[in-house]
C-alpha positions as CSV (number, residue, x, y, z in Angstrom):
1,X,-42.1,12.6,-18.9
2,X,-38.5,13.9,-17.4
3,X,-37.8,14.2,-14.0
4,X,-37.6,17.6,-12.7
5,X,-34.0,18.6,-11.5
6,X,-35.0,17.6,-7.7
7,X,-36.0,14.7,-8.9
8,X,-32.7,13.7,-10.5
9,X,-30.8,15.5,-7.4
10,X,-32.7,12.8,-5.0
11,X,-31.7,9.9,-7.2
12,X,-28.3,11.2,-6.9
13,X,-28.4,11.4,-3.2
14,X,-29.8,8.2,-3.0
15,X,-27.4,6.5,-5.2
16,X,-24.3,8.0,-3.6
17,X,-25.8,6.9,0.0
18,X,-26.2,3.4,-1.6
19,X,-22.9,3.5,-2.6
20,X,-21.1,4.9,0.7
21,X,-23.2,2.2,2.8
22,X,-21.9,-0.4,-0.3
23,X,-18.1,0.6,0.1
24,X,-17.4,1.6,3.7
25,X,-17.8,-1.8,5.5
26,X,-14.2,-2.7,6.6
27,X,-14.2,-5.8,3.9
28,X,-15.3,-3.6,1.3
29,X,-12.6,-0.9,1.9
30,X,-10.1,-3.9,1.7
31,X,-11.6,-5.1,-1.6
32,X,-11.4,-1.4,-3.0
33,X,-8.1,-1.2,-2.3
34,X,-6.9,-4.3,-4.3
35,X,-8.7,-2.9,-7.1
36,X,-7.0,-0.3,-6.9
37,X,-3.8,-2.3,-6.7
38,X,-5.2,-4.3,-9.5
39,X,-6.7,-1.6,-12.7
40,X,-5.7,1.7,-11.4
41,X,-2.3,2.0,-12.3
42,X,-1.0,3.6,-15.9
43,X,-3.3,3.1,-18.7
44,X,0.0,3.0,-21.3
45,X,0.0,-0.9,-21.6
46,X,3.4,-2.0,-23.6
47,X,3.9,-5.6,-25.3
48,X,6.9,-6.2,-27.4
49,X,8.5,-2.5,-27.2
50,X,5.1,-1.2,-28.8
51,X,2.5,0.3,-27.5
52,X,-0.9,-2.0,-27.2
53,X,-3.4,0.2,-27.9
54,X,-6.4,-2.2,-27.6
55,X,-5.0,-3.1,-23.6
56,X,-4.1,0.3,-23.1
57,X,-7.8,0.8,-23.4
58,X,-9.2,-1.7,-21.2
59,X,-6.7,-0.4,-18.5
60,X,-8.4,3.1,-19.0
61,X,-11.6,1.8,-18.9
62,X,-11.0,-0.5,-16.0
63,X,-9.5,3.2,-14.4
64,X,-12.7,4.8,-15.1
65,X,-15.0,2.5,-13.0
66,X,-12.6,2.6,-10.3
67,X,-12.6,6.3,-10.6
68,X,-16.6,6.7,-10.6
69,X,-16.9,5.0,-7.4
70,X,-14.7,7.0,-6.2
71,X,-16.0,10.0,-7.5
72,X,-19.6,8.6,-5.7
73,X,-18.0,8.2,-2.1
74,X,-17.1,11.7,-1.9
75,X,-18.6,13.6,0.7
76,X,-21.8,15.5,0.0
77,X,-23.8,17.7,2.3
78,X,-27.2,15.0,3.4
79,X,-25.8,12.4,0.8
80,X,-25.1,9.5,3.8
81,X,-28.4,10.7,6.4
82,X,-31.1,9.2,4.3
């Protein structure tokens, strides 16, 4: 059976709350930010004048987790008072 749109809307809620409790804590927002510091700089990795396609990848991909949490710590009307 599928969930019904409210259903999927409450996971959501409840997995963005998870998240915001997750990240906020003062060590966590130090630990986001060397991650930042760490994968979230250009995904154009260059090795010998050429570009590295296969490390240019696992920068973008290393980006895009970095850019879902962010995306799931973005305010959302009742997503941090469950």
């Amino acid at each position: 059976m599928r969930p019904t749109v409210d259903q999927v809307s409450a996971n959501r809620r409840k997995l963005k709350t998870a998240y915001y409790r997750l990240f906020t804590s003062p060590e966590a927002e130090v630990v986001l930010l060397d991650l930042n510091h760490q994968f979230n700089r250009t995904t154009l990795r260059i090795n010998s004048g050429r570009i590295d396609p296969y490390d240019s990848i696992a920068a973008a991909g290393s980006r895009e987790v970095l850019l879902y949490i962010d995306t799931m710590l973005e305010k959302e009307s009742n997503a941090t008072t469950e």
